[in-house]
NUKE-10245 format. One line per 8 residues: number of its first residue (from 1); their letters; for each residue x negated, y negated, z negated of C-alpha. Coordinates in steps of 0.5 Angstrom, whole numbers, plus 2048, in hexadecimal, padded with zeros to 3 digits. Layout:
# NUKE-10245
NUM) A) X Y Z ~ ...
//
This chain:
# NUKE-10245
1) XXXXXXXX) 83A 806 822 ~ 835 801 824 ~ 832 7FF 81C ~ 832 807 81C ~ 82E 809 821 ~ 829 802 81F ~ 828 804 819 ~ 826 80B 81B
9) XXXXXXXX) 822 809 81F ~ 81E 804 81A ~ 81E 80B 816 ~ 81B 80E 81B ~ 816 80A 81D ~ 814 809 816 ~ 813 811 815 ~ 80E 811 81B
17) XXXXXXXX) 809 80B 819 ~ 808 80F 813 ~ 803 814 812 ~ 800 819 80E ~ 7FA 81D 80E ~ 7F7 822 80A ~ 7F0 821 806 ~ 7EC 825 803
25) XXXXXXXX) 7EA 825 7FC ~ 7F0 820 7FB ~ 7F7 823 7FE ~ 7FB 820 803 ~ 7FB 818 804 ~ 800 812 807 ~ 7FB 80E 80B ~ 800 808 80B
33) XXXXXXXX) 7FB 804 806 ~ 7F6 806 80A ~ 7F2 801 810 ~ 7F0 809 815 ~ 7EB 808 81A ~ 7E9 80D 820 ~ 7E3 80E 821 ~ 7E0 80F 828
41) XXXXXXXX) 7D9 80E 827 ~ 7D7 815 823 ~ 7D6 81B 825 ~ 7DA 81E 81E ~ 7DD 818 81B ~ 7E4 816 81D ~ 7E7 813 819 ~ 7E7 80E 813
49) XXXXXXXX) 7ED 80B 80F ~ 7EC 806 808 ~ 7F0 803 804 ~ 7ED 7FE 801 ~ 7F1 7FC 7FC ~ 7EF 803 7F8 ~ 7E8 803 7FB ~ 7EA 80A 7FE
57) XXXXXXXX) 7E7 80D 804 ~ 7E9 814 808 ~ 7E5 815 80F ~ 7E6 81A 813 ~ 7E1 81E 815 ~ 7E2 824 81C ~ 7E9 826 819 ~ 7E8 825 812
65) XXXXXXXX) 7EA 81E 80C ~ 7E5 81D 807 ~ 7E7 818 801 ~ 7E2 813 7FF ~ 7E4 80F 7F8 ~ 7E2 808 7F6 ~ 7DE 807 7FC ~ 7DD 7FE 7FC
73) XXXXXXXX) 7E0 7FB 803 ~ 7D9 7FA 805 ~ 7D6 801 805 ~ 7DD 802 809 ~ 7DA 7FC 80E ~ 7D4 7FE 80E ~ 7D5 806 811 ~ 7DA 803 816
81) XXXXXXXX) 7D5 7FE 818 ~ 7CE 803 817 ~ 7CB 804 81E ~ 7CC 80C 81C ~ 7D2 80D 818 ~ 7CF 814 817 ~ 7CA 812 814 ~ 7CC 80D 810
89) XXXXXXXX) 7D1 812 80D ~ 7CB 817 80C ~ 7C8 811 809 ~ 7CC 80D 804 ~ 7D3 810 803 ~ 7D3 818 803 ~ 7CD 817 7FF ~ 7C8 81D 7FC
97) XXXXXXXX) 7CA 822 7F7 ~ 7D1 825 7F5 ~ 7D2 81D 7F4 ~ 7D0 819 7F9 ~ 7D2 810 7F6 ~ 7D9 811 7F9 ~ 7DC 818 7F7 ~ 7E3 818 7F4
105) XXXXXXXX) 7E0 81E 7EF ~ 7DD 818 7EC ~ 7E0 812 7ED ~ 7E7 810 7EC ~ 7EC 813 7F0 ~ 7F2 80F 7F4 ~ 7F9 812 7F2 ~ 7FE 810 7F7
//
């Protein structure tokens, strides 16, 4: 009885460190390769999550995730370190035109 209610556990806890969330353009996604951070510090960012392995980024800006493909670790880096994230966002990752140097439209697209 005490390996049963163990292994439910072990079960249990497992399902509640996974999370999924919804991106738009891309579809629902796994966070468990992702490294997220929350920010605190901008006023319509609030979260971030990468995965380094597929340069693959999804931030959150107000309520939504946008994805963001083939994105170096150091632009990744520099948006976390830049004195105004918004900024820098602005700047160097959504880009200008309807493909700014990180759109999932015109870079290769993670599957996971």
């Amino acid at each position: 009885m005490l390996r049963i209610f163990t292994i439910a556990i072990v079960l249990l806890s497992n399902a509640a460190s996974a999370e999924t969330i919804n991106v738009k353009y891309y579809g629902t996604l796994d966070l468990k390769p992702f490294v997220c951070t929350d920010i605190t510090r901008s006023s319509f960012i609030n979260r971030t999550c990468y995965d380094k392995a597929q340069q693959f980024m999804v931030v959150q800006l107000r309520s939504t995730y946008y994805p963001y493909c083939e994105m170096p670790a150091g632009t990744y880096q520099a948006f976390l370190n830049a004195p105004s994230m918004g900024k820098y966002y602005n700047a160097n990752i959504k880009g200008s035109g309807p493909d700014g140097p990180y759109d999932c439209r015109t870079h290769r697209k993670p599957t996971y």
